[in-house]
C-alpha positions as CSV (number, residue, x, y, z in Angstrom):
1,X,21.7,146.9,112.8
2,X,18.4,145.6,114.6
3,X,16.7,146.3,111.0
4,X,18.5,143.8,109.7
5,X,17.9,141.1,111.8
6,X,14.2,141.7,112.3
7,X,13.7,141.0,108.3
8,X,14.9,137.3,108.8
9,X,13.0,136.6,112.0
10,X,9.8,138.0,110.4
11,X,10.7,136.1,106.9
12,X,10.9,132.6,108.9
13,X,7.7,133.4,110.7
14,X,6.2,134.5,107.3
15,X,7.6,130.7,106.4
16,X,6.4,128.6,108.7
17,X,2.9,130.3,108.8
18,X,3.0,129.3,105.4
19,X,3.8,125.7,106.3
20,X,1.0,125.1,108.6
21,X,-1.4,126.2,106.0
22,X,0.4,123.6,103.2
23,X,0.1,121.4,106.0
24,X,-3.8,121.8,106.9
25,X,-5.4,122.7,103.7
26,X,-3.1,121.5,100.6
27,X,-1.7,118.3,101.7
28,X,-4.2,115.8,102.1
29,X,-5.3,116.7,98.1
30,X,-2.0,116.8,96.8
31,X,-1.8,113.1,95.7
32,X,-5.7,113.8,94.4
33,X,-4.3,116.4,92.4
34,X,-1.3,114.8,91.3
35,X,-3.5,112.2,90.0
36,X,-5.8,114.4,88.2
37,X,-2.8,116.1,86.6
38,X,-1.8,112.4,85.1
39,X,-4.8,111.3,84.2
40,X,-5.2,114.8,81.9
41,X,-1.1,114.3,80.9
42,X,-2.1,110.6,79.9
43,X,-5.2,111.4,77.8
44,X,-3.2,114.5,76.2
45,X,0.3,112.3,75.1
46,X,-2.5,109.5,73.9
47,X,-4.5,112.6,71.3
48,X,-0.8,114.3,70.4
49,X,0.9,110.7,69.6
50,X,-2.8,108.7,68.2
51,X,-1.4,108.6,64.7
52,X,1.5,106.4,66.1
53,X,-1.2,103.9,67.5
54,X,-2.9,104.2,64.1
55,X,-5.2,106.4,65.1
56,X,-6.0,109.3,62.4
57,X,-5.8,112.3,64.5
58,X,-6.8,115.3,62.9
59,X,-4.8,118.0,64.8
60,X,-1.7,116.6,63.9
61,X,-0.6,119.8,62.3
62,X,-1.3,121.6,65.1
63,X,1.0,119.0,67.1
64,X,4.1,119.8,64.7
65,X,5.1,122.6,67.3
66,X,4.4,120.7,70.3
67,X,6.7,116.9,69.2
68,X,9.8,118.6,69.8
69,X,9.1,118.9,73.6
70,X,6.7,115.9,73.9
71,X,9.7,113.4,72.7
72,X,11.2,113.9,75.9
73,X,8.6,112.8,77.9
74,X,7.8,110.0,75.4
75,X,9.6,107.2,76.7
76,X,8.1,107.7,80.5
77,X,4.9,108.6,79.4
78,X,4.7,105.3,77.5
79,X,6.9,103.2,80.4
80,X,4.0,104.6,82.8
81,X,0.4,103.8,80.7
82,X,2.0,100.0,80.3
83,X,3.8,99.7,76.9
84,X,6.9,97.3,77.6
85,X,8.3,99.3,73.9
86,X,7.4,102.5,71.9
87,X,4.6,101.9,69.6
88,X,6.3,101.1,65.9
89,X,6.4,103.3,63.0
90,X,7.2,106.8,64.1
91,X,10.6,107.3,66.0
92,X,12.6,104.8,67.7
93,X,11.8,105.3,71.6
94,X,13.7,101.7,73.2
């Protein structure tokens, strides 16, 4: 019986240790690497969808695998770098 209730105790201690260190050392750069990560996402939709924009791009076979899961985050990704509509031409996004 007192096995099983030391294994909690020692898992929220385990917890909250962790939590302090998030706290300390993660948190203040987590908007700076959030913001990185966009930056990257943005320049990455912009080379996989350039041939919409009427841009040649020359990986676009490459990109055939990758549109199925891109679509999806078309419309936000689009919404967020300031196009009021999908760019015309390709699929319908609006």
């Amino acid at each position: 019986m007192a096995v099983t209730t030391t294994v909690p105790r020692w898992r929220r201690r385990l917890r909250a240790a962790r939590e302090i260190y998030e706290g300390l050392y993660i948190a203040p750069y987590r908007a700076t690497i959030h913001r990185e990560y966009l930056r990257q996402h943005d320049a990455f939709m912009l080379m996989g969808f350039s041939d919409l924009l009427g841009v040649p791009n020359p990986v676009q076979f490459y990109m055939l695998e990758l549109y199925p899961s891109l679509i999806e985050e078309f419309h936000e990704w689009h919404v967020r770098v300031g196009m009021e509509r999908g760019p015309e031409g390709g699929f319908r996004c609006c």
